[in-house]
N, C-alpha and C positions, 0 to 999 in steps of 0.2 A: 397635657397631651390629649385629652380626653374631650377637653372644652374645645382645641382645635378641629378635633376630627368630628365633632357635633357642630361646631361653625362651618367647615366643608359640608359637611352630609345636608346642612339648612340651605346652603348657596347654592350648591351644585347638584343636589341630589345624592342616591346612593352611592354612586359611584366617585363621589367626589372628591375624596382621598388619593383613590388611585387615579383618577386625572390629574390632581397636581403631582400629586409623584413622578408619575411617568412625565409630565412634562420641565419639571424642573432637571430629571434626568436627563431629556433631552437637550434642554438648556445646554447642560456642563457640557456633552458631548460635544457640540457644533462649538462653543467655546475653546476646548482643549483640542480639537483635531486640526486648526491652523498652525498653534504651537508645535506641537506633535510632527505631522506631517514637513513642515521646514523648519527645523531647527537645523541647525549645524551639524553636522555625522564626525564622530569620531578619524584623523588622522589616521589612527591605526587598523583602520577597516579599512581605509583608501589604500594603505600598505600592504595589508593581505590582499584584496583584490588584484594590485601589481602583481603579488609573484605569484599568485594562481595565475596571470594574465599567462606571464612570462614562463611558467609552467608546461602552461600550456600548447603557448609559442613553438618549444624546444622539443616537446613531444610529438607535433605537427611537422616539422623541418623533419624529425628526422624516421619519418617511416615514408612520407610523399606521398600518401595514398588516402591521407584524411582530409577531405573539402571538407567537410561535417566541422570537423575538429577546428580547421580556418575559421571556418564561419564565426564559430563557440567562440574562439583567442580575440577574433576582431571586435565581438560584443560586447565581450570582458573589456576588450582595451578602452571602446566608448563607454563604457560606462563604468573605467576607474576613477576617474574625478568627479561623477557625481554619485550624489550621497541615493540612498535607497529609502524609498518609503516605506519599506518593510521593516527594514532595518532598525528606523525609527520608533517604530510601534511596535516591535516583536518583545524588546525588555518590558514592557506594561505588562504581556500576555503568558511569555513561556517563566516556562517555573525555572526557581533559581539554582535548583540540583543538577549539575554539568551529568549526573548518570542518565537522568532522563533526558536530557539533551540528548545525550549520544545516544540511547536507547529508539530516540522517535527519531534519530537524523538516518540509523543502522536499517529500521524498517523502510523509508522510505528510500534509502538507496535500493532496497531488494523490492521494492515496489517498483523500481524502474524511475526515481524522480530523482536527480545527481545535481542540480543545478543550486549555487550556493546560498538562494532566500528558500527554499524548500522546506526546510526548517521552520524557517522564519512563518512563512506562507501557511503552513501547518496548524500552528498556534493561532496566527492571527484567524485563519479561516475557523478555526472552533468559536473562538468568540463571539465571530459576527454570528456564526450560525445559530448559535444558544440567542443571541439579540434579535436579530430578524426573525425569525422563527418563532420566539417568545412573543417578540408585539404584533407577528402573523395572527396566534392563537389568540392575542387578549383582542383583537382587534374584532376577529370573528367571533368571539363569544361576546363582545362587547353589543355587535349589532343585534347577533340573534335575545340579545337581551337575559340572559341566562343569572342562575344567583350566582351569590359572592363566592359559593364555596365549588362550584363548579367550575367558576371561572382561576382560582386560585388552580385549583388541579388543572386544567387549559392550558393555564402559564409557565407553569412547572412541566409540565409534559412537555411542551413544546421547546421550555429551554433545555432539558434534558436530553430530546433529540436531536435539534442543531447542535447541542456541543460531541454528542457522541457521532452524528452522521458522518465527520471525516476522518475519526477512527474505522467508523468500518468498512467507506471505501477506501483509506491505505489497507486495511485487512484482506478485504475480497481481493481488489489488484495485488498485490504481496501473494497471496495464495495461488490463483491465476500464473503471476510469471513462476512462480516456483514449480508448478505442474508442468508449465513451458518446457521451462531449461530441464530439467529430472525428465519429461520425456525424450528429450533430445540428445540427452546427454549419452548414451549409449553407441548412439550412431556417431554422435560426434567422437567418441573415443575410439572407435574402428576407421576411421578416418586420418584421425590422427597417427594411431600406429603406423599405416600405412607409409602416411608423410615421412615420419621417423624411421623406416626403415626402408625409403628409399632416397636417404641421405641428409634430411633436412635436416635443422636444428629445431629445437625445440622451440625459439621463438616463429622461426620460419612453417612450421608447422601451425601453429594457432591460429597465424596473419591466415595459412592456404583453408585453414578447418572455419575460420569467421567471414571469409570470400564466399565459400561453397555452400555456406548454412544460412544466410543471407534471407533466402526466401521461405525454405522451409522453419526455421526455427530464428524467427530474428531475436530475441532476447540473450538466446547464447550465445549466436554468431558476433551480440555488440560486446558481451562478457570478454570473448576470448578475444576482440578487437583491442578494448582496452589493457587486457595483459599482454599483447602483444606489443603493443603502442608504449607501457610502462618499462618494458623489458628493453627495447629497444633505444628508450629515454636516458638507462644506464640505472635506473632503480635496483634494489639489490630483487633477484631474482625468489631469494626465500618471503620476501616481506610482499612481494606481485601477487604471489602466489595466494599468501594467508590474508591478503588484500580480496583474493579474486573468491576464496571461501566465505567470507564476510560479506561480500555484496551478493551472492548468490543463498545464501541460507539454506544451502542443501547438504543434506548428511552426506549424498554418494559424492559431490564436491570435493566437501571438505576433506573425504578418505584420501582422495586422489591428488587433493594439495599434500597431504602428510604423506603421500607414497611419491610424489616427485620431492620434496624436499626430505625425505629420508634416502632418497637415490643420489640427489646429489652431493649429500652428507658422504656415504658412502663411497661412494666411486661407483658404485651398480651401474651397470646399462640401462639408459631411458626406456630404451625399446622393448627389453626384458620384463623390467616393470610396466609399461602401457599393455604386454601382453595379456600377465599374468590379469592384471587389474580390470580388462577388457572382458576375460573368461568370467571372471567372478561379476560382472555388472549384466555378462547375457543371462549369467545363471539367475540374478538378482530378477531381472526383469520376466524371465519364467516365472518364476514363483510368485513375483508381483499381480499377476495375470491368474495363475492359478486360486490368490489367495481370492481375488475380486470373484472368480467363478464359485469359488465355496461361498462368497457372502449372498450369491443374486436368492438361492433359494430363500436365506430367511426372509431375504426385503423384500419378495413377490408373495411371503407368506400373506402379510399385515391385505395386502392389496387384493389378494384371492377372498380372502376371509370376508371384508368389507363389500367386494362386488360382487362377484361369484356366487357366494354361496347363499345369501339372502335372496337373491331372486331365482336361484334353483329350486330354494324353499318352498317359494311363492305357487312355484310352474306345478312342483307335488303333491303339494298338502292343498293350498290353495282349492281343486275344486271340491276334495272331501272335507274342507273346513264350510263352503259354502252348501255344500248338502247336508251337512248337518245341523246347520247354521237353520236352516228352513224345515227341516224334519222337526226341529224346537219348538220354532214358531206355530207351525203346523197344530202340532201336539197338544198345545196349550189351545 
């Protein structure tokens, strides 16, 4: 091994190792990605596609009010019989524990990304990003000419942030809509009461509370579209629900799923419970605002200290520090 990489390093110079390295890598890549990208797609993917299609179909017929949802069923229908190139290339990349599966399919539904290569799209985008990214960095160290052990740390940094960079935009978007809908969600439960206690039913209510919230808050207006749309599909109404906590990843959510499926466990009154459960989310939302007022002093603290009072310093002492500064000199 030794004798090779002293036969590179004489032909090619220092770097001549990681020139053929990289380019026999290359190599395999452009070899394997014709394979890859058309092979044949599993039957049973074309399968599930159908009845997601068909799904979706039936969800669409029967509220009448979803183009959006058309659109999605018709997309689905074109592109049940062909195979996905994601699809293809996503068992090379995502890992083979179905928990993490679900765990990275769970965040990106609450990031607002529903569409069935998402997943898929996920994984593969970490990859490339760790790759490009990597032969970004080596490529730019390569020119500025820099040493071996610099450029090693180059390479590594730079695949370490392509593969972490779309963790932490699902993260930031995830946290964003999550701020969304918990803000919104207050008003939308006063709303809803409303609905519910001037007759509606519960589904009929959600369709009127994701009509009217539209503009103001569209991430929950599509939340409560979709429960609305699943309810009316004939889905059981306990399971929409613990559906509609899961895609939303909000605590005061999920309460409000366990207090409409505890009411209608019970026989309770919807409206009784939207009341009560209204009271306790304005009180929440007080106190939510209160607690943010108690934190602003410490966080202006750090910023007073740093700006403020250093050049207060300056404006006081400053000209007694310069007369005495010269009574020294003087003196001597």
């Amino acid at each position: 091994m030794n004798r090779i990489f002293e036969a590179l390093t004489t032909a090619f110079g220092p770097m001549g190792p990681v020139w053929v390295m990289g380019g026999f890598g290359l190599i395999l890549i452009v070899a394997a990605a014709p394979m890859l990208l058309f092979r044949r797609s599993d039957p049973l993917h074309k399968l599930e596609r159908e009845r997601e299609a068909m799904r979706l179909a039936a969800a669409s017929r029967t509220t009448g009010a979803g183009a959006r949802r058309r659109n999605e069923v018709a997309g689905l229908r074109a592109d049940a019989g062909k195979p996905s190139r994601l699809a293809t290339l996503a068992p090379l990349f995502q890992p083979k524990d179905q928990e993490k599966i679900q765990g990275a399919r769970e965040k990106l539904m609450q990031a607002g990304y529903r569409s069935r290569t998402a997943v898929q799209a996920f994984f593969v985008a970490r990859v490339l990003g760790a790759v490009l990214i990597g032969v970004g960095a080596l490529a730019f160290a390569l020119l500025r000419g820099t040493e071996v052990d610099v450029l090693s740390y180059s390479v590594i940094g730079g695949v370490a942030a392509g593969y972490a960079l779309p963790s932490y935009w699902v993260t930031r978007r995830r946290a964003a809509r999550q701020d969304e809908i918990g803000n919104g969600f207050p008003d939308a439960l006063d709303m809803m009461l409303v609905c519910v206690e001037a007759g509606q039913s519960l589904d009929q209510a959600l369709l009127r509370v994701s009509q009217e919230m539209q503009h103001a808050h569209p991430a929950l207006a599509e939340e409560f579209e979709i429960v609305s749309v699943e309810m009316r599909a004939g889905k059981e109404r306990s399971q929409v629900l613990r559906d509609f906590g899961t895609r939303a990843g909000v605590s005061d959510i999920s309460s409000f799923v366990t207090v409409l499926i505890q009411s209608s466990q019970f026989g309770t009154s919807i409206a009784e419970a939207l009341r009560v459960y209204a009271s306790e989310m304005r009180d929440k939302r007080v106190m939510r605002a209160e607690e943010k007022a108690n934190k602003l002093p410490t966080k202006l603290t750090l910023g007073t200290m740093f700006f403020t009072v250093p050049p207060l310093m300056i404006i006081l002492i400053g000209p007694s520090l310069a007369d005495i500064a010269k009574f020294l000199s003087g003196g001597k």
